[in-house]
N, CA, C and O atoms as CSV, one atom per row, in Angstrom:
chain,resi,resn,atom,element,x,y,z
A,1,UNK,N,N,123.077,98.735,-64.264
A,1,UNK,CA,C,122.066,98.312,-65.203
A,1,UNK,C,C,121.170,99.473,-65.624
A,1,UNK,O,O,120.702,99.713,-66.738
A,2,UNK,N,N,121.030,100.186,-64.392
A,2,UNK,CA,C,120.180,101.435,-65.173
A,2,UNK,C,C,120.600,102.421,-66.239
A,2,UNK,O,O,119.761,103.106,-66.824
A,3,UNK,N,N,121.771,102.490,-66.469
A,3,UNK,CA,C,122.219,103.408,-67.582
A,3,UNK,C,C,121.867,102.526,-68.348
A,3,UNK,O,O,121.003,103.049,-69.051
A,4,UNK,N,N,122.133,100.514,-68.943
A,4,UNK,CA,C,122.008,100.117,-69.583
A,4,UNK,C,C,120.517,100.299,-70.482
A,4,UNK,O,O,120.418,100.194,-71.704
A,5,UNK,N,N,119.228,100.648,-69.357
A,5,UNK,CA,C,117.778,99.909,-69.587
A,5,UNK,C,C,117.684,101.130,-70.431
A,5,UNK,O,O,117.388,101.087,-71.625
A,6,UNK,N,N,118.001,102.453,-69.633
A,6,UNK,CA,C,118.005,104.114,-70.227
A,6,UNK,C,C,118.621,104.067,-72.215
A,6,UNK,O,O,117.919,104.227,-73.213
A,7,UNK,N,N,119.893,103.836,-72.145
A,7,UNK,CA,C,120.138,103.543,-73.347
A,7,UNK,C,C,119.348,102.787,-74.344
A,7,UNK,O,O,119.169,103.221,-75.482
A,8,UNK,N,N,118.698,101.241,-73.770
A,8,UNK,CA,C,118.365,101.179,-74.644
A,8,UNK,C,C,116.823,101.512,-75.000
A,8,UNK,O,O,116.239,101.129,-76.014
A,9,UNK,N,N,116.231,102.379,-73.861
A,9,UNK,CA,C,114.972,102.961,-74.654
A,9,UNK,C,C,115.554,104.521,-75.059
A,9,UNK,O,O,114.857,105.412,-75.543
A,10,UNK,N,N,116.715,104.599,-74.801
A,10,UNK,CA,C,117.081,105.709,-75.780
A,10,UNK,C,C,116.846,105.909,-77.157
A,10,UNK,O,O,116.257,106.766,-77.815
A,11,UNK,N,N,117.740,104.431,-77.514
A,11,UNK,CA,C,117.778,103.683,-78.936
A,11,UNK,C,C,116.806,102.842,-79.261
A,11,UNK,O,O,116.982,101.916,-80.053
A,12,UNK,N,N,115.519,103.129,-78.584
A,12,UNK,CA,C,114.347,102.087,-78.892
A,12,UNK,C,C,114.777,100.341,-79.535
A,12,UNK,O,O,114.475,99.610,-80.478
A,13,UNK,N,N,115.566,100.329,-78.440
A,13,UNK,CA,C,116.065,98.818,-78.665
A,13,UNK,C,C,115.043,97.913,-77.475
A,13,UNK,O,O,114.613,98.212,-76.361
A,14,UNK,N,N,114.920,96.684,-78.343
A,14,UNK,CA,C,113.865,95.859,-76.953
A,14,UNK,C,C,114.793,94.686,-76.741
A,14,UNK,O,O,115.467,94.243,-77.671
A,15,UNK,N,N,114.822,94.316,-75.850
A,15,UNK,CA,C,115.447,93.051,-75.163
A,15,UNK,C,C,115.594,92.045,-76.196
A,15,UNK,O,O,116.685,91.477,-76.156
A,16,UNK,N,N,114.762,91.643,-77.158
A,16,UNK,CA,C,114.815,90.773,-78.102
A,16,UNK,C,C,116.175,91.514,-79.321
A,16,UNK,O,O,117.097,90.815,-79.740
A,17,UNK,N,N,116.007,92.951,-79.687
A,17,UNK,CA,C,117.141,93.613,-80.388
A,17,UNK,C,C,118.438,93.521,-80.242
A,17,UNK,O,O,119.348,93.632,-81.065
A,18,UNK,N,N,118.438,93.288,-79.015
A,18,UNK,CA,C,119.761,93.380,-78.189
A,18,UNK,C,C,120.166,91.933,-78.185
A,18,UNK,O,O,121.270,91.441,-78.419
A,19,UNK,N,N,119.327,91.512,-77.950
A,19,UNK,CA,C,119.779,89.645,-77.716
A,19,UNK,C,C,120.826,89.487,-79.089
A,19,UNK,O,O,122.033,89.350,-79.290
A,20,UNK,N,N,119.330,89.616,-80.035
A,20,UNK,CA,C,119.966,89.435,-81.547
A,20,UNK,C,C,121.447,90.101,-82.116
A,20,UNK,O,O,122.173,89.645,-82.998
A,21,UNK,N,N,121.638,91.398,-81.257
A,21,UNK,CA,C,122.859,92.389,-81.490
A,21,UNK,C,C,124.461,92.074,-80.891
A,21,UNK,O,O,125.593,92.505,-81.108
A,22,UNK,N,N,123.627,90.750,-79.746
A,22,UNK,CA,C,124.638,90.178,-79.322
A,22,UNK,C,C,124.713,88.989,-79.255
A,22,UNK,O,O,125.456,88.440,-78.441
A,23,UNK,N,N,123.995,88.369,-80.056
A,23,UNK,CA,C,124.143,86.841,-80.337
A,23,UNK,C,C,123.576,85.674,-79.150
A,23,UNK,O,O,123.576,84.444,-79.167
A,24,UNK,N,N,123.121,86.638,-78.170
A,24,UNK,CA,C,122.425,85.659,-76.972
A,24,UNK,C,C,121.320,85.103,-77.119
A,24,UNK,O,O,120.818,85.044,-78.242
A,25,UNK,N,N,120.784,84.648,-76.175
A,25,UNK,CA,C,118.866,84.394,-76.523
A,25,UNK,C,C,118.179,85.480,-75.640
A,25,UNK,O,O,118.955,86.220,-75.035
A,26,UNK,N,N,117.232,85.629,-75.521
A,26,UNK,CA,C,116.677,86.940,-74.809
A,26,UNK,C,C,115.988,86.360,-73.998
A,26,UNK,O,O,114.990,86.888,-73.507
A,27,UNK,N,N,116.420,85.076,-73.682
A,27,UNK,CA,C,115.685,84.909,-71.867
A,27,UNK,C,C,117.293,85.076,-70.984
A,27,UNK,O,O,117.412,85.095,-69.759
A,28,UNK,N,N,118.242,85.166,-71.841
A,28,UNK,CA,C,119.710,85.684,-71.135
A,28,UNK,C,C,119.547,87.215,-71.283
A,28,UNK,O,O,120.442,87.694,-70.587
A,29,UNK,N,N,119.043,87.924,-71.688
A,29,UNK,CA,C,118.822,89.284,-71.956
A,29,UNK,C,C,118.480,89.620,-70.403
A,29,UNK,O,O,119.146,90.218,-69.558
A,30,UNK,N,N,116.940,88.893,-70.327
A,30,UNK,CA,C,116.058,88.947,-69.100
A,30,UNK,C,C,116.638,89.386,-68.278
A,30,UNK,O,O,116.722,90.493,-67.745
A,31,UNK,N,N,117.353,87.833,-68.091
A,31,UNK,CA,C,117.577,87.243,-66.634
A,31,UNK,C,C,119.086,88.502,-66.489
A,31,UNK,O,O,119.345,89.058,-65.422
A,32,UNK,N,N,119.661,88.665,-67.403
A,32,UNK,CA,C,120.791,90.191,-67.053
A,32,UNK,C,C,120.330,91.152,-66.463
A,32,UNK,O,O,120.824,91.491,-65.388
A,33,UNK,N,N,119.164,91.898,-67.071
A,33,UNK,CA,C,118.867,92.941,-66.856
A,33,UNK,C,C,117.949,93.195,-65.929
A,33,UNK,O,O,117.728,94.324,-65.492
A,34,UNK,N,N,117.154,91.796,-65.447
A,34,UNK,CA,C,116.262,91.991,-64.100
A,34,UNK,C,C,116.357,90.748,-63.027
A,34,UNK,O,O,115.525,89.917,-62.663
A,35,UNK,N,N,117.350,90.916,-62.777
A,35,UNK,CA,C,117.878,89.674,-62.106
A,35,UNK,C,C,119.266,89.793,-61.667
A,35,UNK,O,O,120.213,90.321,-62.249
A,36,UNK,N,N,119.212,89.179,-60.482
A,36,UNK,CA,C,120.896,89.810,-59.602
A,36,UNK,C,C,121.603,88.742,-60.263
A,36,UNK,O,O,121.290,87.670,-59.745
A,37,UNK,N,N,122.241,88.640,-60.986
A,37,UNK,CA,C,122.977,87.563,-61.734
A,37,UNK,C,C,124.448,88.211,-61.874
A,37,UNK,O,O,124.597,89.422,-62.040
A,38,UNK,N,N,125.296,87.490,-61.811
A,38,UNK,CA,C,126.912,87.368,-61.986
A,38,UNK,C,C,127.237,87.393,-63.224
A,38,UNK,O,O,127.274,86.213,-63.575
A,39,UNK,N,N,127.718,88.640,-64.847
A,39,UNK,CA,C,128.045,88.127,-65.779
A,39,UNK,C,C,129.409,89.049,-65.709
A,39,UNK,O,O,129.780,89.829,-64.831
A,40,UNK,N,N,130.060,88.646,-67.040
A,40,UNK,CA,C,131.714,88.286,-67.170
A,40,UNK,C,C,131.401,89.909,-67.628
A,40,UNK,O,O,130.387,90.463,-68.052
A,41,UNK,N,N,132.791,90.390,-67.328
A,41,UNK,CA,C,133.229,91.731,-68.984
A,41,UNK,C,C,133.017,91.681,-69.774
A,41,UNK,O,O,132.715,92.656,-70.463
A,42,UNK,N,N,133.052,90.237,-70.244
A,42,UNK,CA,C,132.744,90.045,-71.971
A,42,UNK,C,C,131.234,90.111,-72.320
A,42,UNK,O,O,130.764,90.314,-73.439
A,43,UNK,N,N,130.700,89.948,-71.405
A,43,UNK,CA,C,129.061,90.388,-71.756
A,43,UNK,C,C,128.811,91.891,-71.648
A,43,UNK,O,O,128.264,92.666,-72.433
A,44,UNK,N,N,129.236,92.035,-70.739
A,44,UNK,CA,C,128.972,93.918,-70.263
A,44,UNK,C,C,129.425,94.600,-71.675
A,44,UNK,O,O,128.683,95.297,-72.367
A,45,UNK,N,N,130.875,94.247,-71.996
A,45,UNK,CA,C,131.469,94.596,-73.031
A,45,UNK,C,C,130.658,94.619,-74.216
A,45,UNK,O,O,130.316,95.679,-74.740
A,46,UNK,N,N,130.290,93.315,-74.724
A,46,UNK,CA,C,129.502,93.211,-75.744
A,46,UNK,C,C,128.028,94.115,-75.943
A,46,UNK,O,O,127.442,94.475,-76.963
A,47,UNK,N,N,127.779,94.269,-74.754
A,47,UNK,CA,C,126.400,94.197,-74.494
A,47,UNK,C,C,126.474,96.036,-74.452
A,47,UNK,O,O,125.458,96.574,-74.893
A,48,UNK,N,N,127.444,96.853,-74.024
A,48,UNK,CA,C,128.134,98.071,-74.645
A,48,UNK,C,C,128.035,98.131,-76.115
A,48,UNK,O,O,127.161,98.823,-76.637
A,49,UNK,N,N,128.913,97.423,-76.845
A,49,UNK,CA,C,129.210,97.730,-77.988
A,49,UNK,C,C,127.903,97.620,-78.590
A,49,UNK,O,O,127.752,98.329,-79.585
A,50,UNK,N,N,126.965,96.942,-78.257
A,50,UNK,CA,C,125.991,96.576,-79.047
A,50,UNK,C,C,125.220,97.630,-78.567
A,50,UNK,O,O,124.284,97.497,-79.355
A,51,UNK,N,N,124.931,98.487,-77.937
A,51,UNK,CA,C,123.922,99.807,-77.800
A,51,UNK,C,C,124.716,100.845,-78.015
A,51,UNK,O,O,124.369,101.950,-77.596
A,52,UNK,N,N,125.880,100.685,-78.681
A,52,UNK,CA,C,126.968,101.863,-78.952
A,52,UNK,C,C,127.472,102.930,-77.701
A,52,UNK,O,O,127.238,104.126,-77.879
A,53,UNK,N,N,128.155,102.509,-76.453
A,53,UNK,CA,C,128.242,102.684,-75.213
A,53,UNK,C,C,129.800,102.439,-75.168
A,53,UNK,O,O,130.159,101.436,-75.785
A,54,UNK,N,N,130.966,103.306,-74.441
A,54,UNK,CA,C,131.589,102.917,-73.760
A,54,UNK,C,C,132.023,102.086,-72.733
A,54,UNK,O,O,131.772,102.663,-71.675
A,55,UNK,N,N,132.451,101.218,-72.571
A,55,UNK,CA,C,132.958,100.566,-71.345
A,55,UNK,C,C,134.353,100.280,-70.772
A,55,UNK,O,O,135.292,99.707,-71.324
A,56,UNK,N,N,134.284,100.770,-69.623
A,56,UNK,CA,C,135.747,101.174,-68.987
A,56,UNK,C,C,135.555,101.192,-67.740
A,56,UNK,O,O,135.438,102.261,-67.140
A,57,UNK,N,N,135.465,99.601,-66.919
A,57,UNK,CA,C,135.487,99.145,-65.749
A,57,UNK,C,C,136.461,100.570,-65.157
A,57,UNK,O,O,137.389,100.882,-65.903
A,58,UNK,N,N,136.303,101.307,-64.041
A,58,UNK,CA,C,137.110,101.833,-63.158
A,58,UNK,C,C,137.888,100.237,-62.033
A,58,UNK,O,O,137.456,99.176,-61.585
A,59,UNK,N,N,138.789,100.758,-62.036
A,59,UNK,CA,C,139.539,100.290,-60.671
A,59,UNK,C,C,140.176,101.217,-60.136
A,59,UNK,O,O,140.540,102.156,-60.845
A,60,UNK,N,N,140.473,101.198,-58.768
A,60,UNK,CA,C,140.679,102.461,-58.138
A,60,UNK,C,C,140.308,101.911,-56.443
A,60,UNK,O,O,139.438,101.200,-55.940
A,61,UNK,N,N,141.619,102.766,-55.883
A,61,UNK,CA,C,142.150,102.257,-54.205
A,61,UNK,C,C,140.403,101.825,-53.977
A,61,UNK,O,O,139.541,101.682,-54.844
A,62,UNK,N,N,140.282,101.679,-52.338
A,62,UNK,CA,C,139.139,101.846,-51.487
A,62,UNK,C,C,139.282,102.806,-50.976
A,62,UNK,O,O,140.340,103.415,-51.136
A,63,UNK,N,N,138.305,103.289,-50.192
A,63,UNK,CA,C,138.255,104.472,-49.200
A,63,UNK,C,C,138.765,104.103,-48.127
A,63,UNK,O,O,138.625,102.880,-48.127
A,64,UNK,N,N,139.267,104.404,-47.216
A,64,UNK,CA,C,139.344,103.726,-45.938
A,64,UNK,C,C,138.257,103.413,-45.364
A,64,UNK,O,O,137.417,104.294,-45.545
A,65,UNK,N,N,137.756,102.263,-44.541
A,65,UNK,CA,C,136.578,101.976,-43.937
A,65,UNK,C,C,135.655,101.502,-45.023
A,65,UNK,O,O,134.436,101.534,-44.861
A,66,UNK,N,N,136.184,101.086,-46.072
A,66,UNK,CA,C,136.172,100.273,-47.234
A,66,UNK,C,C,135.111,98.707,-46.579
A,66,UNK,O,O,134.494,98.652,-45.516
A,67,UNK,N,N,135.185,98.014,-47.262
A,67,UNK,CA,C,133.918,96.670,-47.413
A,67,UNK,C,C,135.079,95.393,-46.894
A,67,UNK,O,O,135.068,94.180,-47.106
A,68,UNK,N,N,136.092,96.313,-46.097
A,68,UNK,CA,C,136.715,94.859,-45.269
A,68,UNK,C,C,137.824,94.342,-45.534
A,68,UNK,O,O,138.637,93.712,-44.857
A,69,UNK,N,N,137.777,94.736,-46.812
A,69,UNK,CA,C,138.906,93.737,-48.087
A,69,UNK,C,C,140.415,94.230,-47.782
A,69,UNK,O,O,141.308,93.426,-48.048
A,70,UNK,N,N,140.725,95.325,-47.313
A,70,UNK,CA,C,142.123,95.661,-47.134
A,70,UNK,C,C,142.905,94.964,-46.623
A,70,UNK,O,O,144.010,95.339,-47.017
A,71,UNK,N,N,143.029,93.942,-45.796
A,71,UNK,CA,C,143.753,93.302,-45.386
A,71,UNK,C,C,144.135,91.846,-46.198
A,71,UNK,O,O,144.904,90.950,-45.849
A,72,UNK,N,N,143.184,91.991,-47.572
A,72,UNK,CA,C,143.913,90.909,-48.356
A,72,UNK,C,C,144.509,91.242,-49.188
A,72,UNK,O,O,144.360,92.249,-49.879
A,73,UNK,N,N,145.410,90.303,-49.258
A,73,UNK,CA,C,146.783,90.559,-50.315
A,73,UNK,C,C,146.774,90.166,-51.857
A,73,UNK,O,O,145.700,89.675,-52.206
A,74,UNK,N,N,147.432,90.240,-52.541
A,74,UNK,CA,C,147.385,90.071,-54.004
A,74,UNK,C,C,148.471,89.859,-54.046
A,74,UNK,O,O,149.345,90.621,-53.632
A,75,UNK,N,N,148.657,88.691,-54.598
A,75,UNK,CA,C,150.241,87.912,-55.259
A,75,UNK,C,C,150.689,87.791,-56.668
A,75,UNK,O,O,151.762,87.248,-56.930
């Protein structure tokens, strides 16, 4: 989120700009940007395009001693 907040006082964009740039309401702006909330790619995505930003989720192994997860499988 912090590259996000940086950008957009880069681009002197305010939470309400952005809402409008992405078709949300800007109490969904809010609650994104200061608030531990769960949103999709398609917001991140949008929410990129709309401050003129790249987005390109990395995926990539774990380290070993990783957050546990290695021992689950993918089918």
């Amino acid at each position: 989120m912090r590259q996000i907040l940086l950008r957009m006082k880069e681009l002197g964009v305010s939470q309400t700009e952005l809402a409008r740039r992405m078709k949300v309401s800007r109490p969904y702006i809010t609650k994104v940007l200061h608030e531990d909330v769960n949103f999709s790619f398609r917001t991140a995505a949008k929410m990129a395009n709309a401050l003129k930003m790249d987005f390109f989720p990395a995926l990539r192994p774990q380290e070993e001693g990783g957050n546990g997860s290695e021992n689950s499988d993918v089918s």
